[in-house]
C-alpha positions in Angstrom: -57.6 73.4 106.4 -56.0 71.3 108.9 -56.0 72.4 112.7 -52.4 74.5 112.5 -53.9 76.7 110.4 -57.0 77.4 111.9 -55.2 78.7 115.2 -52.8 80.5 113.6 -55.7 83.1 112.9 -56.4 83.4 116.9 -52.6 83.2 117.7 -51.3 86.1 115.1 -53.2 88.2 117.6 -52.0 87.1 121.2 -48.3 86.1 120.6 -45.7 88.2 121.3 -42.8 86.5 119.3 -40.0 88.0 121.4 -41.0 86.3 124.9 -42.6 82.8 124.0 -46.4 81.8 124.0 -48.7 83.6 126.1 -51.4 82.4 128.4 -54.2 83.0 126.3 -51.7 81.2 122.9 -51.8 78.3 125.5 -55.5 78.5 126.2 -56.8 78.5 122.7 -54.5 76.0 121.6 -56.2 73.6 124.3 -59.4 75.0 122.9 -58.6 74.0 119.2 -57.8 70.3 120.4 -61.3 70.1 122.1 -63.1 71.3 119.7 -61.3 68.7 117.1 -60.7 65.9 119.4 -64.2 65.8 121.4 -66.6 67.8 119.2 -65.9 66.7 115.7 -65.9 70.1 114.6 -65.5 70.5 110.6 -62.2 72.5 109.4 -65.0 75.4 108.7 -65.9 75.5 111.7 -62.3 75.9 113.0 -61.6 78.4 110.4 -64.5 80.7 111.8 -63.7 80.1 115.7 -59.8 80.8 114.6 -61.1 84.2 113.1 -63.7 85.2 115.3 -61.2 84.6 118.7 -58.5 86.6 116.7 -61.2 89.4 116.1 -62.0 89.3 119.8 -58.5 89.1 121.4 -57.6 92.0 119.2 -60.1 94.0 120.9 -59.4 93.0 123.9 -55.5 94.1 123.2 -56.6 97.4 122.1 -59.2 98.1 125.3 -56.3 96.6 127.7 -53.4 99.1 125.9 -51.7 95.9 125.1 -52.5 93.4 127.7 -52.8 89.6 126.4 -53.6 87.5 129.7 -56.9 86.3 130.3 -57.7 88.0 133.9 -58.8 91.7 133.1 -61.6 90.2 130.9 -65.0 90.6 132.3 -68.6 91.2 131.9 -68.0 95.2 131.0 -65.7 94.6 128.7 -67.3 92.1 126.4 -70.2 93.7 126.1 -68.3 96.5 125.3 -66.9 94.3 122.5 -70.7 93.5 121.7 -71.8 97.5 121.1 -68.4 97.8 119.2 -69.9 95.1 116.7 -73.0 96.4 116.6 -71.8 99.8 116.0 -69.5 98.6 113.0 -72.7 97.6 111.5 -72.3 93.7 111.4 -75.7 91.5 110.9 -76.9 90.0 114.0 -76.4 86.9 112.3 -73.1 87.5 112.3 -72.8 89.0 115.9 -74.2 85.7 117.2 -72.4 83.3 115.6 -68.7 85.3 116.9 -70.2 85.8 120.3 -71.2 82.2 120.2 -67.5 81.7 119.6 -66.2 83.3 122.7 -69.0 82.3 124.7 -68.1 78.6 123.9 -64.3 79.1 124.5 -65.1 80.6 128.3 -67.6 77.4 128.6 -64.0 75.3 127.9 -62.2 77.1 130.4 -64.8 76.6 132.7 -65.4 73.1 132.1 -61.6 72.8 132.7 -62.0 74.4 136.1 -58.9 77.0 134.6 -61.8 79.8 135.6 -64.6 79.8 138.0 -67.0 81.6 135.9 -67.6 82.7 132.5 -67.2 86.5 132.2 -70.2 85.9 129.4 -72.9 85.3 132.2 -75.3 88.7 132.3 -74.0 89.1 128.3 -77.3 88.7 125.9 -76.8 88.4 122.4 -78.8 90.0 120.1 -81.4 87.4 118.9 -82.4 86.0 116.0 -85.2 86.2 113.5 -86.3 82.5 113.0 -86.6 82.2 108.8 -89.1 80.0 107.7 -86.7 77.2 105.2 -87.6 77.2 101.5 -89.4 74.3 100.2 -90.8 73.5 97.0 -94.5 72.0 96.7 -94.7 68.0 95.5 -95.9 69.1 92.4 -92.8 71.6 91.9 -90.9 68.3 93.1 -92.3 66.0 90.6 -91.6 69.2 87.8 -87.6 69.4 89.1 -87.3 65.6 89.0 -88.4 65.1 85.7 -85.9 67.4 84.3 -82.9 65.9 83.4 -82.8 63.2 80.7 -82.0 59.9 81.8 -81.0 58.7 78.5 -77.7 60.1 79.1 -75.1 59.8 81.7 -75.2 63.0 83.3 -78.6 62.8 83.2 -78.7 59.9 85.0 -76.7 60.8 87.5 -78.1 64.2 87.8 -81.9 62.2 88.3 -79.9 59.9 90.7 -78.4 62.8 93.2 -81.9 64.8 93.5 -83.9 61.6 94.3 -81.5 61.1 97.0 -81.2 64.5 98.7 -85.3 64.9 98.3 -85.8 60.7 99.2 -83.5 60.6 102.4 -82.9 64.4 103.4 -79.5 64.5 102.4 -77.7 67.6 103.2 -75.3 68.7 100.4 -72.2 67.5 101.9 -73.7 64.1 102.8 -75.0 63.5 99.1 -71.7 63.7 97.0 -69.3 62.9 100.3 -71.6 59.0 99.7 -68.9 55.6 98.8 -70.6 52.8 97.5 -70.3 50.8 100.8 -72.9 53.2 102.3 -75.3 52.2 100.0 -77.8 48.9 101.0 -80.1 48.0 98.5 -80.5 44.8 100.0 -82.0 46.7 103.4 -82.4 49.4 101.4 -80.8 51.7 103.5 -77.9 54.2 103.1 -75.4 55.2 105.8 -75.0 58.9 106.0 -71.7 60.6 107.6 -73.7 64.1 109.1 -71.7 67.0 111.1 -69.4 66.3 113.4 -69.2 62.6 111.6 -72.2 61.7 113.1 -73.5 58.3 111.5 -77.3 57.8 110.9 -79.3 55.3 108.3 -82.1 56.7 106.4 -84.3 54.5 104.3 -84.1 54.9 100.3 -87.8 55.4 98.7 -88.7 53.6 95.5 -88.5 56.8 93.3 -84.8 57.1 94.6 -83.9 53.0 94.2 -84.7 53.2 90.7 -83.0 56.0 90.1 -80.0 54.9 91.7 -80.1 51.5 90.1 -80.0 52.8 86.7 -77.3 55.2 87.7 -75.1 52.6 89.2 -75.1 50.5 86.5 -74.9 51.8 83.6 -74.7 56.1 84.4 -72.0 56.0 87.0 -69.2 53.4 84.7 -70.4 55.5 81.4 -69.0 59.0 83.4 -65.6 57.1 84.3 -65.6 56.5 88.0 -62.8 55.2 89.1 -63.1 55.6 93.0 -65.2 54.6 95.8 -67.5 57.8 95.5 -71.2 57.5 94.6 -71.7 60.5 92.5 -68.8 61.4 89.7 -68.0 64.3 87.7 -67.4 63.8 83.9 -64.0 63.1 85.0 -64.9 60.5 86.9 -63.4 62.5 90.3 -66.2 62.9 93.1 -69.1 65.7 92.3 -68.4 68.6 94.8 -70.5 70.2 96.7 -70.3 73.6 94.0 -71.0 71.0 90.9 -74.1 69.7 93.0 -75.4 73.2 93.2 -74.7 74.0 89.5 -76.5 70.9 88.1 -79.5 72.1 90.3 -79.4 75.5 88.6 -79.6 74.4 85.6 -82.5 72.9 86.3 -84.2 75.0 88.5 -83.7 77.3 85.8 -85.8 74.9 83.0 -88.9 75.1 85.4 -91.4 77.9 86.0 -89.8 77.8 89.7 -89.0 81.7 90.2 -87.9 81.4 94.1 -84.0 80.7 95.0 -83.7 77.0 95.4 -80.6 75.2 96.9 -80.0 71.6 97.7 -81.1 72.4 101.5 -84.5 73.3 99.9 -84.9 69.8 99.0 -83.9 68.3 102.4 -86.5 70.7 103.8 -89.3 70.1 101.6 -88.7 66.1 102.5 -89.5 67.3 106.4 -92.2 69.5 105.6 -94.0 66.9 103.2 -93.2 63.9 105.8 -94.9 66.6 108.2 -98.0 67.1 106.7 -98.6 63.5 105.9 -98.8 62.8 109.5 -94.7 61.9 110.3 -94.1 62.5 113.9 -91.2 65.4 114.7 -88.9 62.8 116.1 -88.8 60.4 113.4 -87.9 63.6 111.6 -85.3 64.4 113.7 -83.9 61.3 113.2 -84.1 61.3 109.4 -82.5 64.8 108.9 -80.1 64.0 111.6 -80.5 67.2 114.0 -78.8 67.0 117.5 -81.7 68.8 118.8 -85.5 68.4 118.5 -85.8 72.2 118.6 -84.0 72.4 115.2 -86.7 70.2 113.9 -90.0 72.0 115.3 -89.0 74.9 112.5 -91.0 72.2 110.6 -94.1 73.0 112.1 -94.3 76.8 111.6 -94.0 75.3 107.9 -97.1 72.9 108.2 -98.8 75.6 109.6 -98.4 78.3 106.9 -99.1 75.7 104.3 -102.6 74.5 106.1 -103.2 78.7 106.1 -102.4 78.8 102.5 -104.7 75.8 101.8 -107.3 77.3 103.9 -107.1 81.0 102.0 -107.5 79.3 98.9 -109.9 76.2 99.3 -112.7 77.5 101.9 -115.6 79.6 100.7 -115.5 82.0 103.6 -111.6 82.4 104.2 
């Protein structure tokens, strides 16, 4: 989705055809550009904004009888926008993230100096219930690994890809969006492009160099790769991020592994194993790539209920 498209969502909304663009059309354009030009934000991510702003504006039309500009919106009326949401029954994950979406766009205008104050300041948002990530166990690790058969292509690859994603913490989009010219085997490093394009390098482990060794020269040219892409369909075209989760599936599905387990489960179980064998929570942080050491501490509510599990079932008087 390129950036047109994504405002066109907000703008249906606020643009009266008849008489030109309006001042809030202007605004959110200036809005868009930001959030490409100085945030790196990923089309999704402009996709959602451009949807929840039209959501919101259109309130704000119906509550105004018809008035687009930007003034008459205060406090009052966006929290009567909040009990409207919560009365239509959306989750409160989903009332976050489209408050967080007008809450960010007032932060623009103010930042601009186009408005003096948010009208979002005294507006709470209903808040979250932190979910524990799903991880799998080493031994469930070393089960999953062993699954696919290396005496084929596929199977090579297929080996290859989970190494990586459980070795270095790769998020889905980082493992198949790899080129060869990320890889160092000489450092033995990989260069991974995160959200918002951020760069990091992330050691490879041993069980992942020989995986991707065998992979690279002898998997990856059997599959047809033609391109710079790491990971290849059997077309030779780069895996997507849906083939990535299909493959894992399948063999989630060949283990006695009962719980819903997605490529993130393997980045977390990376962090929660690093944890528990003594890694600090930055060196995580830098790893996994989060802006933010608080999205890393999640990690230690995990250690935690593992040492409780261990406890339970280990000590004589638990």
């Amino acid at each position: 989705m390129n950036l047109d498209t994504a405002k066109a969502g907000c703008y249906n909304m606020v643009t009266d055809g008849e008489r030109g663009r309006t001042e809030v059309e202007t605004l959110t354009e200036g809005f868009f550009f930001h959030l490409r030009a100085e945030r790196n934000a990923s089309p999704r991510t402009l996709e959602a904004y451009g949807h929840d702003l039209a959501q919101f504006f259109s309130f704000v039309e119906q509550a105004l009888g018809g008035h687009r500009a930007l003034e008459p919106i205060n406090h009052l009326l966006i929290r009567s926008y909040l009990a409207d949401l919560q009365r239509r029954r959306y989750s409160r994950r989903s009332i976050a993230r489209k408050m967080a979406a007008v809450r960010s766009f007032f932060k623009y205008l103010c930042r601009e100096e186009i408005i003096e104050q948010s009208p979002m300041v005294g507006v709470s948002t209903p808040r979250l219930e932190k979910k524990l990530p799903a991880f799998l166990y080493t031994n469930e690790i070393e089960t999953l690994l062993a699954q696919p058969d290396t005496r084929t292509p596929r199977g090579m690859r297929d080996r290859a890809i989970l190494e990586m994603i459980y070795g270095c913490g790769l998020r889905a989009s980082e493992a198949v969006g790899l080129n060869l010219d990320d890889l160092d085997f000489e450092t033995e490093y990989v260069r991974v492009f995160g959200k918002g394009s951020k760069e990091r390098l992330v050691p490879i482990g041993t069980g992942a160099l020989r995986a991707m060794g065998g992979y690279l020269k002898v998997g990856r040219k059997a599959l047809g790769a033609a391109d710079k892409a790491v990971f290849v369909n059997r077309y030779g075209q780069r895996l997507s991020d849906r083939g990535l989760r299909r493959l894992l599936q399948k063999y989630i599905r060949q283990t006695a592994i009962a719980r819903r387990i997605t490529p993130h489960a393997l980045r977390h179980s990376m962090a929660t194993h690093m944890l528990e064998n003594g890694a600090d929570l930055r060196t995580i942080q830098e790893l996994l790539g989060h802006a933010s050491l608080s999205t890393t501490q999640i990690y230690t509510h995990v250690g935690r209920q593992t040492i409780k599990k261990q406890y339970d079932r280990a000590h004589p008087r638990a």
